[in-house]
N, C-alpha and C positions, 0 to 999 in steps of 0.2 A: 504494500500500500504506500503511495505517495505520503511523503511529509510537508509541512509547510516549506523545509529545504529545497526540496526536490521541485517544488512548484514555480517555487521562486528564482530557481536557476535555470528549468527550463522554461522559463516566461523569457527570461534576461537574453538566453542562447536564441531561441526561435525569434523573438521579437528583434533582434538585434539583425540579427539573416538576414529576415525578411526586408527589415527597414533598409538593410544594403542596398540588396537589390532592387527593390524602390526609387534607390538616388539613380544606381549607376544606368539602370538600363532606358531611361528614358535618353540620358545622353548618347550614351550607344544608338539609339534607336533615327536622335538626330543627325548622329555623324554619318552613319549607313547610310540614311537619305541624302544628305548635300552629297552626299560621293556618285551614289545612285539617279539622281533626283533627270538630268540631263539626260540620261539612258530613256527613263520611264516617259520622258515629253519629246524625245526625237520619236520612239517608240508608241506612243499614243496610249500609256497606260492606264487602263479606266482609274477615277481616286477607288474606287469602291474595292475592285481587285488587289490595289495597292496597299490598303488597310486592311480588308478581311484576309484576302490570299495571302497574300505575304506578310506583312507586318503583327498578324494574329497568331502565322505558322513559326514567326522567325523569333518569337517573344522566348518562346519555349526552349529552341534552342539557343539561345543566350541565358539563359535561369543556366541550365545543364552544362553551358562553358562553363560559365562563372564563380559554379556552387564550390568547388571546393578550395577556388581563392576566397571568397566572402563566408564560406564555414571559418575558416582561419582567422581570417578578418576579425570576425565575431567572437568568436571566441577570447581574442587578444584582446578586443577591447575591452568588454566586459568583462573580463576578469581580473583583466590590470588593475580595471577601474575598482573593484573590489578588492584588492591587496592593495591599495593609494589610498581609500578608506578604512583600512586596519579590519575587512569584511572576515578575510582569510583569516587573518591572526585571532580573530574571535569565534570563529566556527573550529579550527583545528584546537584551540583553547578548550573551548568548552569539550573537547573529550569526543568528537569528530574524526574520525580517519581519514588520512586522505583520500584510501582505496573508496571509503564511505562517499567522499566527496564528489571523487568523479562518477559515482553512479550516476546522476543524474544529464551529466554532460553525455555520457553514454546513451542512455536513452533517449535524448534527443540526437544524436547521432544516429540512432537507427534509425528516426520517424526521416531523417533525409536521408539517410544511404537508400533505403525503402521508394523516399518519392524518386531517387534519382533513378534506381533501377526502372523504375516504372516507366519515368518519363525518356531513359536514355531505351528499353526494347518494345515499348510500346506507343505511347503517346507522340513521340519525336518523331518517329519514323511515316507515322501515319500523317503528321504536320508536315514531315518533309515533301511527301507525293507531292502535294499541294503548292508547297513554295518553291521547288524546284520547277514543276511544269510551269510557274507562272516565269520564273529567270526566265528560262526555254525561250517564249516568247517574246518577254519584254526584258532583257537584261543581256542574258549572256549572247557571244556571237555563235556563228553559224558553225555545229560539229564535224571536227574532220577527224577522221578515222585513219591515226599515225602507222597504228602497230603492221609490223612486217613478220614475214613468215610466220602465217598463222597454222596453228596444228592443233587438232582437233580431234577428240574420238566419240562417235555420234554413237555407236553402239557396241559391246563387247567384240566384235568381232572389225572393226570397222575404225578408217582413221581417215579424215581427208587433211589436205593441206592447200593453202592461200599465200602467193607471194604477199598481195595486199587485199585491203576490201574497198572497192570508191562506193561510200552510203549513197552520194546523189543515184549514182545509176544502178544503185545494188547490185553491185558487179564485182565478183572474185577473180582475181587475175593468176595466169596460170595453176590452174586447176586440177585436184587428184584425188585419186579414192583408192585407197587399196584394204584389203580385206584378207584377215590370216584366221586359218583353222590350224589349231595345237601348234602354232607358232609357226607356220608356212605359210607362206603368202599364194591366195588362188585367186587371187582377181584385184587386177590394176587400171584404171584410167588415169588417163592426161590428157589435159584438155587446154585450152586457149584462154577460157574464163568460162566461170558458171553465173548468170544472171537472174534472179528471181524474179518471176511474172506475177506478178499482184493480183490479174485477172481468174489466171488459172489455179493460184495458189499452189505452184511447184518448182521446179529449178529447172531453167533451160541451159544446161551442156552444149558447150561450141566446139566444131573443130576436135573433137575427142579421137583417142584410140585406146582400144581397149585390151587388154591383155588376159586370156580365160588359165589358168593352170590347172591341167592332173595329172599330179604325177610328173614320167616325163613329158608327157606332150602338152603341147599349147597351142593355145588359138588366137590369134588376133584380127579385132575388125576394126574399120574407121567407118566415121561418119562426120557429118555436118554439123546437126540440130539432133539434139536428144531432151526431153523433157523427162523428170524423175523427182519423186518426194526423197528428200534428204533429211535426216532427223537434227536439225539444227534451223533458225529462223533468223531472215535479216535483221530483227530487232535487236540481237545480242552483238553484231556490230555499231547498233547507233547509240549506242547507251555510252555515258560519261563514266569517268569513276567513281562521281559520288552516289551512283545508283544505288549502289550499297547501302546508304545514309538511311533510304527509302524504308528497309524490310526490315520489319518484326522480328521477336527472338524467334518464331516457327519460321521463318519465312526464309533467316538469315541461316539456320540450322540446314535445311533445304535446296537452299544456294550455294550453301558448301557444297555439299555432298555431291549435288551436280557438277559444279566447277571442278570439283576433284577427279570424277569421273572424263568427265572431258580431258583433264588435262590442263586447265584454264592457267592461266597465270593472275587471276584475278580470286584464285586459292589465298594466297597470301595475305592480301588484302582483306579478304573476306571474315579471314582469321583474328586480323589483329583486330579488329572493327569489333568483332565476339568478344575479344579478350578484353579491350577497351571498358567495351560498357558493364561488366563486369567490377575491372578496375577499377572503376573512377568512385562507386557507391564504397567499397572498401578505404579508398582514401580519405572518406569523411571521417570513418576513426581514428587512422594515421594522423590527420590532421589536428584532431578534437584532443587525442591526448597530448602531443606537442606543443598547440596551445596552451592548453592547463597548464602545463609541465613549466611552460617558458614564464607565464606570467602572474602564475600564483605567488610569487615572492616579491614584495616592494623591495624596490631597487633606486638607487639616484638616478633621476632621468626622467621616473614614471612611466606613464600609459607612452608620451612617445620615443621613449627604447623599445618597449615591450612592440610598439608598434613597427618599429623599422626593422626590429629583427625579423616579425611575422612576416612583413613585405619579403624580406630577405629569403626567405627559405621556404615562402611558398609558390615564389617567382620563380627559383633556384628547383624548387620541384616540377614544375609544370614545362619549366623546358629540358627538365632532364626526362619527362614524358614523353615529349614532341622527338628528342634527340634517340631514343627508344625507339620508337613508330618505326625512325626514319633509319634505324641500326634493323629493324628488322626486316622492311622491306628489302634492304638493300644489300644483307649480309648474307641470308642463310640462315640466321638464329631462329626458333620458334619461335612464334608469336608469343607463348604463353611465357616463356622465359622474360622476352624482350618486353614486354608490357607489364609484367606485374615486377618485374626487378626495381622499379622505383619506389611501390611500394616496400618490398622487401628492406633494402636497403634504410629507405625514411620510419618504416617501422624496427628497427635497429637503435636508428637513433630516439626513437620515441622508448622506446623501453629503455636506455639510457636516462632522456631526461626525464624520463617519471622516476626510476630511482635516485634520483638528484633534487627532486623537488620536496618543496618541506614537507614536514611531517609534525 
């Protein structure tokens, strides 16, 4: 059962949050727009679309940047600001443990790790559809589709390959399909480019020859024009990276599994994006005891030392994340290593300054 303690510190902790994110994100919200604002009126963007589609969608994902600099934040403040009132020295006086103490910071660390999960595999994602197809149209430029030698396996048995893909003409350039039973290859094409007909909803083969294997003998035909359903769709060329952003914890579970299967290179990504939103609701604890840790002790200086260290190390976390992401895409490390290693790490330190802080 809650005590008056318990009440009163998570009034302090949540009310202090929230009130963050209150200041910062309308300013956010205005500097988005002067940046954007020129886009949306060469563009002809209805206001209506501009504030429900976007600005409604894009609210959320700033709350979810934000939360575990302003859990910090908050924490630092208010709690300084209670060791600079002598608040700490008379709760731990009176016969208070510390352990006692941070319950209640705890449990308000759940009720956010809780909304962040929520809003980082559910809510977000489903905001994002929305604010992305609205960029689509009125923001971002027109997609081109860089990637080269594309390799693909459309079914266990089956693998085609793409020097490149041009999305305008849905048109895959030099073209191929080969197909293995128990690890022999019995049927080969190459082709000039395969084209997708929208009309007919199938793939038109140019210019092909085809190669049949059994065994020793083979056969080979050519042709012109071949029409054929291929189990892959020109969609999954037009798609950006952040498409990912898009999909649900079931959804993004599912995208794996497929990417993997393919072969995608969009595996990777897919991964750390899982591991992420994951991440980030566990760093509200990381955070919350660090904080305690740091500013439960009056010090010369007050609320702002206590404050500039918080800046310090929770700046210092957030691009040892970003530096993470960018070590996993880019190394070979698992995702799950590469992503939660800040935590690990910042939780190290946190179990350090919690046995250093008073008692």
């Amino acid at each position: 059962m809650l005590k008056k303690l318990d009440i009163y510190i998570i009034k302090k902790f949540l009310g202090t949050f929230f009130f963050s994110l209150l200041l910062i994100i309308p300013v956010v919200v205005v500097f988005d727009l002067s940046e954007k604002m020129r886009d949306f009126i060469e563009r002809k963007a209805p206001i209506q679309a501009i504030i429900v589609d976007y600005y409604f969608n894009f609210v959320p994902y700033l709350v979810n940047q934000f939360s575990p600099l302003f859990v910090f934040i908050a924490v630092i403040f208010f709690t300084s600001k209670m060791a600079s009132n002598f608040e700490i020295v008379a709760i731990l006086s009176s016969g208070v443990s510390f352990k006692r103490l941070l319950r209640p910071y705890l449990l308000s660390a759940v009720v956010l790790a809780v909304l962040s999960f929520y809003l980082n595999n559910f809510l977000i994602p489903d905001a994002n559809k929305v604010r992305l197809a609205f960029e689509e149209v009125y923001y971002r430029n027109k997609l081109r589709n860089d990637a080269h030698h594309i390799h693909l396996q459309i079914n266990p048995t089956t693998y085609i390959y793409m020097t490149n893909y041009n999305v305008d003409l849905n048109m895959g350039i030099n073209f191929s399909i080969e197909t293995f039973e128990n690890g022999a290859l019995k049927y080969k094409l190459l082709s000039d480019n395969v084209r997708w007909d929208s009309i007919k909803n199938t793939w038109e083969i140019s210019n092909y020859v085809e190669r049949r294997i059994n065994g020793i003998n083979e056969t080979i035909s050519t042709g012109y024009k071949k029409d054929t359903i291929l189990n892959f769709s020109p969609d999954e060329f037009k798609r950006r990276d952040n498409f990912i952003e898009t999909k649900n914890y079931f959804e993004l579970n599912q995208l794996i599994q497929e990417e993997k299967f393919k072969g995608s290179s969009y595996v990777i990504e897919c991964e750390i994006e899982k591991q992420e939103r994951a991440a980030y609701p566990f760093a509200t604890f990381v955070l919350t005891i660090i904080g305690v840790s740091l500013s439960s002790r009056k010090v010369r200086g007050g609320i702002g030392l206590h404050i500039g260290l918080g800046l310090l190390i929770s700046f210092s976390y957030i691009l040892f994340m970003q530096v993470s992401y960018t070590f996993a895409k880019n190394s070979g490390v698992p995702a799950i290593i590469a992503v939660w290693m800040p935590n690990i790490l910042y939780s190290i330190l946190a179990m350090y300054l919690l046995k250093k802080a008073p008692k």
